[in-house]
Gaussian input, Z-matrix of N, CA and C with variables (Angstrom, degrees):
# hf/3-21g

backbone

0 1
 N
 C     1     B1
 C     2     B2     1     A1
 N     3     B3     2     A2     1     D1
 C     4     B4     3     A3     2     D2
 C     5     B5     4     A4     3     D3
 N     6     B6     5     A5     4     D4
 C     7     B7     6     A6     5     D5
 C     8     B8     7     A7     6     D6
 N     9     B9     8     A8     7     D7
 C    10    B10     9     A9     8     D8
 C    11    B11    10    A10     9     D9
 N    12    B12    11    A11    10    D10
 C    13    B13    12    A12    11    D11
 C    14    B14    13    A13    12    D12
 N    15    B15    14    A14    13    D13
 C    16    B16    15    A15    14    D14
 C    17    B17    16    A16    15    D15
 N    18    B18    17    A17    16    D16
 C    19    B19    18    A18    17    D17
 C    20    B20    19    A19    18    D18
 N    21    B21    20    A20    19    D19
 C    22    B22    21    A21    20    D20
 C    23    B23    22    A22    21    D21
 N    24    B24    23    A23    22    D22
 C    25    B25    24    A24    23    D23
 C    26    B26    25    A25    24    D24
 N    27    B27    26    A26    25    D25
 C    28    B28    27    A27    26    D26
 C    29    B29    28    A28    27    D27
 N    30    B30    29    A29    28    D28
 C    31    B31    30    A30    29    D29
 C    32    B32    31    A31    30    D30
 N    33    B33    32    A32    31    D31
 C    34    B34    33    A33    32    D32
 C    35    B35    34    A34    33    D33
 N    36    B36    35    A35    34    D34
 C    37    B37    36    A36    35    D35
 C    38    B38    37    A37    36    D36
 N    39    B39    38    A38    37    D37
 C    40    B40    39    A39    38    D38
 C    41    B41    40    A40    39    D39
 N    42    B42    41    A41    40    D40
 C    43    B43    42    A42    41    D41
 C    44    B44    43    A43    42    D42
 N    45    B45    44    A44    43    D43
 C    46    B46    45    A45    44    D44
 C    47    B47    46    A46    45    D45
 N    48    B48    47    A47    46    D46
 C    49    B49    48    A48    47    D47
 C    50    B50    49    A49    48    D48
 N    51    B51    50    A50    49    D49
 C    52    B52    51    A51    50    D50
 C    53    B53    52    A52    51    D51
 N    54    B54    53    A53    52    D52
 C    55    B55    54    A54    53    D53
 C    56    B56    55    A55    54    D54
 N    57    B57    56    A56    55    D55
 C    58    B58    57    A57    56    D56
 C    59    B59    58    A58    57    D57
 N    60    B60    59    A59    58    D58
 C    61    B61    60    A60    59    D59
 C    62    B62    61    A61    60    D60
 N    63    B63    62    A62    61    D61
 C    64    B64    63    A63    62    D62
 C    65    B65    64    A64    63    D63
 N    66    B66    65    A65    64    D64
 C    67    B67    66    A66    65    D65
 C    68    B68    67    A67    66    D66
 N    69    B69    68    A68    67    D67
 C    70    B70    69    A69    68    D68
 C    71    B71    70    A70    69    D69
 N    72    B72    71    A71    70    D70
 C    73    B73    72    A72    71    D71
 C    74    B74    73    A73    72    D72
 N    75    B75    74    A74    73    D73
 C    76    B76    75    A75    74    D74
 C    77    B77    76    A76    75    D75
 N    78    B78    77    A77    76    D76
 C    79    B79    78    A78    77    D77
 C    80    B80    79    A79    78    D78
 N    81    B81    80    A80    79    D79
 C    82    B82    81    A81    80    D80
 C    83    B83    82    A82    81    D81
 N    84    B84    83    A83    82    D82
 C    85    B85    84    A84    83    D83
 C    86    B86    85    A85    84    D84
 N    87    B87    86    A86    85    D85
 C    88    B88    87    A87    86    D86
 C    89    B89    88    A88    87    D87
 N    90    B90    89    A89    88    D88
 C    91    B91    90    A90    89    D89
 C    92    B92    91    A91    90    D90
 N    93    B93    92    A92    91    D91
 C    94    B94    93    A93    92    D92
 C    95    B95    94    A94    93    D93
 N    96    B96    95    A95    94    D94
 C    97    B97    96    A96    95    D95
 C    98    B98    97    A97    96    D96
 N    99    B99    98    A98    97    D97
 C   100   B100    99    A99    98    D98
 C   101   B101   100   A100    99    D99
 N   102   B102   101   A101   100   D100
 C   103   B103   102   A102   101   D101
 C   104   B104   103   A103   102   D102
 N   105   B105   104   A104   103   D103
 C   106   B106   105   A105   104   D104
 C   107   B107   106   A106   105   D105
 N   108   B108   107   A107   106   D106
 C   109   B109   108   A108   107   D107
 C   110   B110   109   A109   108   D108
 N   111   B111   110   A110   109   D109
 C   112   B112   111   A111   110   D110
 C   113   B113   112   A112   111   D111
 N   114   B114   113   A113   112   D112
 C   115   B115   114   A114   113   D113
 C   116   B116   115   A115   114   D114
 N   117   B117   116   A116   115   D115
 C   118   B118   117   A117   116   D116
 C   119   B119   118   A118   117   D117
 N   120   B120   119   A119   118   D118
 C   121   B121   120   A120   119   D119
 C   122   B122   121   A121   120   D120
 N   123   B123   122   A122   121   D121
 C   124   B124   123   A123   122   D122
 C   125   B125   124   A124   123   D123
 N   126   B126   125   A125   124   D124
 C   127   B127   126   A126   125   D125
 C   128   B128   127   A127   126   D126
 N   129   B129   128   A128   127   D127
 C   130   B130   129   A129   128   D128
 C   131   B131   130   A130   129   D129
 N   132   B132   131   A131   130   D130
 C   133   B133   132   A132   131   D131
 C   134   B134   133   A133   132   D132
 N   135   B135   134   A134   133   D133
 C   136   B136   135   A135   134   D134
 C   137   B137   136   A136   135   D135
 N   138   B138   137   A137   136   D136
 C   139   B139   138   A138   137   D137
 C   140   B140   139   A139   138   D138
 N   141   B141   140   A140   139   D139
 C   142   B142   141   A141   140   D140
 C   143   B143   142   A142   141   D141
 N   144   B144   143   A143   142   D142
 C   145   B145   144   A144   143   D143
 C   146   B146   145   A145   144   D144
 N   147   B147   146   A146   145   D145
 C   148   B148   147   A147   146   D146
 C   149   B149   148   A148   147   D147
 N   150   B150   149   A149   148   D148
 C   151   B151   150   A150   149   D149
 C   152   B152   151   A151   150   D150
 N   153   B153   152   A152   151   D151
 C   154   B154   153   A153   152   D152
 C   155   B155   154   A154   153   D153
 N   156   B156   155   A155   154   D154
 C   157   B157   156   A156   155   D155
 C   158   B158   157   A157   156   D156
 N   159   B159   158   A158   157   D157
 C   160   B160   159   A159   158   D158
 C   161   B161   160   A160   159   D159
 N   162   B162   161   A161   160   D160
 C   163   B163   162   A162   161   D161
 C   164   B164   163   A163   162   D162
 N   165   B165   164   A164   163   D163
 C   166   B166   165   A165   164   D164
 C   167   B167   166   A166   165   D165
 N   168   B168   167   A167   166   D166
 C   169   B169   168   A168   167   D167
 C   170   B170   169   A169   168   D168
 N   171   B171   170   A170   169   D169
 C   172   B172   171   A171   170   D170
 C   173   B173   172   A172   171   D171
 N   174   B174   173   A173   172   D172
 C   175   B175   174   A174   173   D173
 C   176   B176   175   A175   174   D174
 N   177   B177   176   A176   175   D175
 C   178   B178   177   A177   176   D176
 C   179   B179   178   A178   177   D177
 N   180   B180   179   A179   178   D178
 C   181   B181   180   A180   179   D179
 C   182   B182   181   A181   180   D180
 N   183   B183   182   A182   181   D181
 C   184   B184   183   A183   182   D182
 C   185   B185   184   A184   183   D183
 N   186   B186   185   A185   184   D184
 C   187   B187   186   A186   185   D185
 C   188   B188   187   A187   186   D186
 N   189   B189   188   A188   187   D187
 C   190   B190   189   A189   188   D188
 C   191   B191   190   A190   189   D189
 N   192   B192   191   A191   190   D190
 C   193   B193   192   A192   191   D191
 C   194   B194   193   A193   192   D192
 N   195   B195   194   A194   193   D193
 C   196   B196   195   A195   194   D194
 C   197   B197   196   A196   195   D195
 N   198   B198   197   A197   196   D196
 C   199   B199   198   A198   197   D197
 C   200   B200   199   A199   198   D198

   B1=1.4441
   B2=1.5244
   B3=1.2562
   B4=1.4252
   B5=1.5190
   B6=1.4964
   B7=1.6007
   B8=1.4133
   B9=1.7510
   B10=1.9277
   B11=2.1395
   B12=1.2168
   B13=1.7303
   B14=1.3261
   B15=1.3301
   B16=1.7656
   B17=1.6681
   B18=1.2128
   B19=1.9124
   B20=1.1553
   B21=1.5731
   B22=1.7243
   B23=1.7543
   B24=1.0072
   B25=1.5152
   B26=1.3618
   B27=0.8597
   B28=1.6377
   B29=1.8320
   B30=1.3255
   B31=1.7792
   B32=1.2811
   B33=1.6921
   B34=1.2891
   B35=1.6798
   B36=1.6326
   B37=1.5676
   B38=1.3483
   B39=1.5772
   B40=1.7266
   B41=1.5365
   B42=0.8560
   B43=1.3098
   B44=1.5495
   B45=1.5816
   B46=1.5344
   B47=1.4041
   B48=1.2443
   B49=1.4565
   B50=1.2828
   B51=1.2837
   B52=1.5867
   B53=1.8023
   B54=0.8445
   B55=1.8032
   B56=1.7694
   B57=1.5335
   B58=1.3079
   B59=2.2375
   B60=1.2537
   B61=1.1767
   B62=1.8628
   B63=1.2267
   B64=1.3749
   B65=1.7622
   B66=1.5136
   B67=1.2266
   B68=2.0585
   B69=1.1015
   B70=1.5133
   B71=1.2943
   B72=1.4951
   B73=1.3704
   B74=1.8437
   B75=1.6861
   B76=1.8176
   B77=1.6044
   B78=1.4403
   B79=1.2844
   B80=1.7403
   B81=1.3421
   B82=1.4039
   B83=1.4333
   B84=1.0907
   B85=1.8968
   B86=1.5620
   B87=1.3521
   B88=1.8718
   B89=1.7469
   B90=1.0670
   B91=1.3920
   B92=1.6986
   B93=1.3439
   B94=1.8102
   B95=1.7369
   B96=1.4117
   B97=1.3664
   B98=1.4401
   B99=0.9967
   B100=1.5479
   B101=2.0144
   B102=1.1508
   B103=1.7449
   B104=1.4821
   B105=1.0845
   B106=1.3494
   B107=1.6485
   B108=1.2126
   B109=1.6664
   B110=1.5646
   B111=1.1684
   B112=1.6231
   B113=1.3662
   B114=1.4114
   B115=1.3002
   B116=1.8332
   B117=1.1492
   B118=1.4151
   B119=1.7143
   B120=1.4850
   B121=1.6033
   B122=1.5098
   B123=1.5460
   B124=1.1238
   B125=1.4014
   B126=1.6962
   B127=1.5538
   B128=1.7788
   B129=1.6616
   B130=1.2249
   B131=1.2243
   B132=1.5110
   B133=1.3696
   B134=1.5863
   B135=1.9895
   B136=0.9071
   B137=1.9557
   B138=1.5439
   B139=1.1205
   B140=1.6726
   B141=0.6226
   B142=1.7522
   B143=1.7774
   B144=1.4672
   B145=1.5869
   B146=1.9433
   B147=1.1285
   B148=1.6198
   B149=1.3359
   B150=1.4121
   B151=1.4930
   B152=1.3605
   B153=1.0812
   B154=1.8348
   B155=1.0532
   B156=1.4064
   B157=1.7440
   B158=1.7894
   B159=0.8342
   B160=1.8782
   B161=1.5026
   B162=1.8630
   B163=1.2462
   B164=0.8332
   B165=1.3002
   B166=1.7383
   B167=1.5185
   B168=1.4486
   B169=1.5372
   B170=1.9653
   B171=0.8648
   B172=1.3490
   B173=1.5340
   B174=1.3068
   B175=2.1019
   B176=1.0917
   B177=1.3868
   B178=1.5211
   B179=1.8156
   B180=1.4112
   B181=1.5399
   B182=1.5750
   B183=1.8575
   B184=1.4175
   B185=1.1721
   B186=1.8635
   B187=1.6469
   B188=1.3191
   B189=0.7344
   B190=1.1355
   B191=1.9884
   B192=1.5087
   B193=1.5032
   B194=1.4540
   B195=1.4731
   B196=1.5708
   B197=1.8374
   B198=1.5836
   B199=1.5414
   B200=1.1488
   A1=107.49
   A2=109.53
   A3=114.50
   A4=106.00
   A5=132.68
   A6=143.57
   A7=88.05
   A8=81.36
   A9=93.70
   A10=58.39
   A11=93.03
   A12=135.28
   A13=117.33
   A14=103.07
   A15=114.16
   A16=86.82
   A17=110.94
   A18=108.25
   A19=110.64
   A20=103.51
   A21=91.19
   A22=135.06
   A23=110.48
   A24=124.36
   A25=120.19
   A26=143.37
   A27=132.31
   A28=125.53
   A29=107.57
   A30=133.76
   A31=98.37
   A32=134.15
   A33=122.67
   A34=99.21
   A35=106.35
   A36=108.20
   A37=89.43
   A38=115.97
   A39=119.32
   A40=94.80
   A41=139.52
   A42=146.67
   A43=110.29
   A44=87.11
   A45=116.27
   A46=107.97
   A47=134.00
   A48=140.43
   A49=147.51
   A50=95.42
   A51=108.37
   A52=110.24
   A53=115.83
   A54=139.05
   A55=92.97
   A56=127.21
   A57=132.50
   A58=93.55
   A59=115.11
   A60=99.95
   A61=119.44
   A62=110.32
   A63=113.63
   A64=88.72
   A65=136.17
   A66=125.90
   A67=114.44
   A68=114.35
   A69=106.92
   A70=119.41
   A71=126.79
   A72=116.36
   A73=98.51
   A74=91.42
   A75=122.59
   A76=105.66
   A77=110.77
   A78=116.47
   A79=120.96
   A80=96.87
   A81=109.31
   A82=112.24
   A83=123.24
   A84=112.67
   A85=111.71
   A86=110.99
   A87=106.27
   A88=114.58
   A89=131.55
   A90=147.84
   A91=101.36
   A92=97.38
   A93=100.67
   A94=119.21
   A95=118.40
   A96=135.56
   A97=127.96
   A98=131.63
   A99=117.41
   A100=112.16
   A101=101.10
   A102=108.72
   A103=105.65
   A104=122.44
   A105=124.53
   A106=101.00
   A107=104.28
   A108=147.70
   A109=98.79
   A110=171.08
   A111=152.04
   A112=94.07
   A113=139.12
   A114=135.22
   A115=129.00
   A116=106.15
   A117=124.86
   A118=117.75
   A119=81.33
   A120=97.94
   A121=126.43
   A122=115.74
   A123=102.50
   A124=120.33
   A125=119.78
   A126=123.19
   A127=75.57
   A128=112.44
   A129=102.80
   A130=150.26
   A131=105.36
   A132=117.38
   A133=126.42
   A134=101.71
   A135=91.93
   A136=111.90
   A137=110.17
   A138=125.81
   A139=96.54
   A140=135.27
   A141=165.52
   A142=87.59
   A143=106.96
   A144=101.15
   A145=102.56
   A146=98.87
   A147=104.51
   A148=114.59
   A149=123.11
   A150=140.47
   A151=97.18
   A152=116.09
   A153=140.12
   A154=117.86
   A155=142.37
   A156=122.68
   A157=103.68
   A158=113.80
   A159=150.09
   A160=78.42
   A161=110.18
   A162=119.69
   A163=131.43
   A164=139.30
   A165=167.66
   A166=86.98
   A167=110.23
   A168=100.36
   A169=110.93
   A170=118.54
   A171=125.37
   A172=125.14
   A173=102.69
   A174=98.40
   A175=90.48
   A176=112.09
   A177=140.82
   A178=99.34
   A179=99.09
   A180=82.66
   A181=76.28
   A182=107.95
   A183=118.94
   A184=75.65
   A185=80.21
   A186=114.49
   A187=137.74
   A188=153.97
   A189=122.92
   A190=100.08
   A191=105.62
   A192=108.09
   A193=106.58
   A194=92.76
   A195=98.63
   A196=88.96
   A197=88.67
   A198=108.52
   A199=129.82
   D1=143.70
   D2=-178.54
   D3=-96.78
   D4=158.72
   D5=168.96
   D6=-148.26
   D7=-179.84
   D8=-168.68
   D9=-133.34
   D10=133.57
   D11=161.97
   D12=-124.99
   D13=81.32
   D14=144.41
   D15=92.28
   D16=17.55
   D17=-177.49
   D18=129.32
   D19=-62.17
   D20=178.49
   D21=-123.55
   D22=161.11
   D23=-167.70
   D24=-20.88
   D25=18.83
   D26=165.28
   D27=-24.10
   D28=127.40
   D29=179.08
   D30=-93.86
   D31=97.14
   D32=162.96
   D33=-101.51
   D34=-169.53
   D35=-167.08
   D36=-82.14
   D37=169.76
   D38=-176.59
   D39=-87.94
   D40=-6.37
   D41=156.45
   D42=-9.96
   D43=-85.64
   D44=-177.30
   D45=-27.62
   D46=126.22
   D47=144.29
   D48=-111.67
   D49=-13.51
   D50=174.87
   D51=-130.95
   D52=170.99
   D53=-165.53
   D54=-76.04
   D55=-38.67
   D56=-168.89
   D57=-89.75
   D58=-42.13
   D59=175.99
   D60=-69.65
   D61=-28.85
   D62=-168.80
   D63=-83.02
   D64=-57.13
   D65=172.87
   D66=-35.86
   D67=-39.14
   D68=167.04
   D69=-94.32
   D70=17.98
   D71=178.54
   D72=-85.30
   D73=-23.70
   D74=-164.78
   D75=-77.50
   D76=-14.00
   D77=-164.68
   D78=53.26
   D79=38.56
   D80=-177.11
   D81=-117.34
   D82=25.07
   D83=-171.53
   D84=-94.52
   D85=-20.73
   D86=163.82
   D87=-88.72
   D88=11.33
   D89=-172.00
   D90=-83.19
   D91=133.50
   D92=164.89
   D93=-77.66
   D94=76.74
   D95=-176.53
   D96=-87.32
   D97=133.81
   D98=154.74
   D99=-110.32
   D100=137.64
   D101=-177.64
   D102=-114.79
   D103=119.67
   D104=161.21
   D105=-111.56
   D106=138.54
   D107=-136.95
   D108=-107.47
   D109=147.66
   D110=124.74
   D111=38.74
   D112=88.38
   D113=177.40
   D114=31.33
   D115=27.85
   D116=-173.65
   D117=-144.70
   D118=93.19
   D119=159.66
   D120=-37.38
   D121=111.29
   D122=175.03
   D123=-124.21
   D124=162.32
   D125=-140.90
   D126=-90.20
   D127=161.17
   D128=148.58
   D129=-37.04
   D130=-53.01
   D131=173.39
   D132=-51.63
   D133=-15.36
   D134=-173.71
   D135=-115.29
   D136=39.13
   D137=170.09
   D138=-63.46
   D139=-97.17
   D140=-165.10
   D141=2.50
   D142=-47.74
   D143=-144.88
   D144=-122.02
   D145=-7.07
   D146=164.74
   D147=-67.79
   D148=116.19
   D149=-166.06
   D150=-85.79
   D151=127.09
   D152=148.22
   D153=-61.52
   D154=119.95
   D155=140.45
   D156=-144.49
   D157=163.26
   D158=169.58
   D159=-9.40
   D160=124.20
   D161=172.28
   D162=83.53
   D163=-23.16
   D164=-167.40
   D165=-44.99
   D166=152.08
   D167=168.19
   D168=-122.57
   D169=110.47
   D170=-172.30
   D171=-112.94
   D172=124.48
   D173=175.80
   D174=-118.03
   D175=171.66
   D176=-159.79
   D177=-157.18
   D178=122.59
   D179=176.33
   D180=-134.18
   D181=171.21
   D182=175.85
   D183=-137.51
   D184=166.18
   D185=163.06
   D186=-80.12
   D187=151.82
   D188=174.95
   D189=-155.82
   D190=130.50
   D191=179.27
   D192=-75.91
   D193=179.90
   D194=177.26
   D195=169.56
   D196=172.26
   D197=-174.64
   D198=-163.77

């Protein structure tokens, strides 16, 4: 299945169905993240049940400290 990640085109397995499975395909699901979804920010809680499919448009931003 194809998504657009953070701009560009990414092929994950068709597997993937939700926002919490594609975040661990990334090895990113203990990470301090925010995902906005098809132009929709979504809360953590609500990884689990946000549906994936072909085209979806998704960003991923992290945090990251510093000093």
């Amino acid at each position: 299945m194809n998504l657009h990640i953070n701009g560009q085109r990414v092929e994950v397995p068709d597997a993937i169905r939700t926002i919490d499975e594609l975040l661990a395909h990334f090895d990113l699901s203990d990470k301090m993240l925010v995902v906005e979804h098809n132009a929709t920010i979504l809360h953590r809680e609500d990884h689990a049940g946000a549906q994936v499919a072909e085209g979806h448009q998704i960003e991923i931003v992290h945090f990251v400290g510093g000093g």
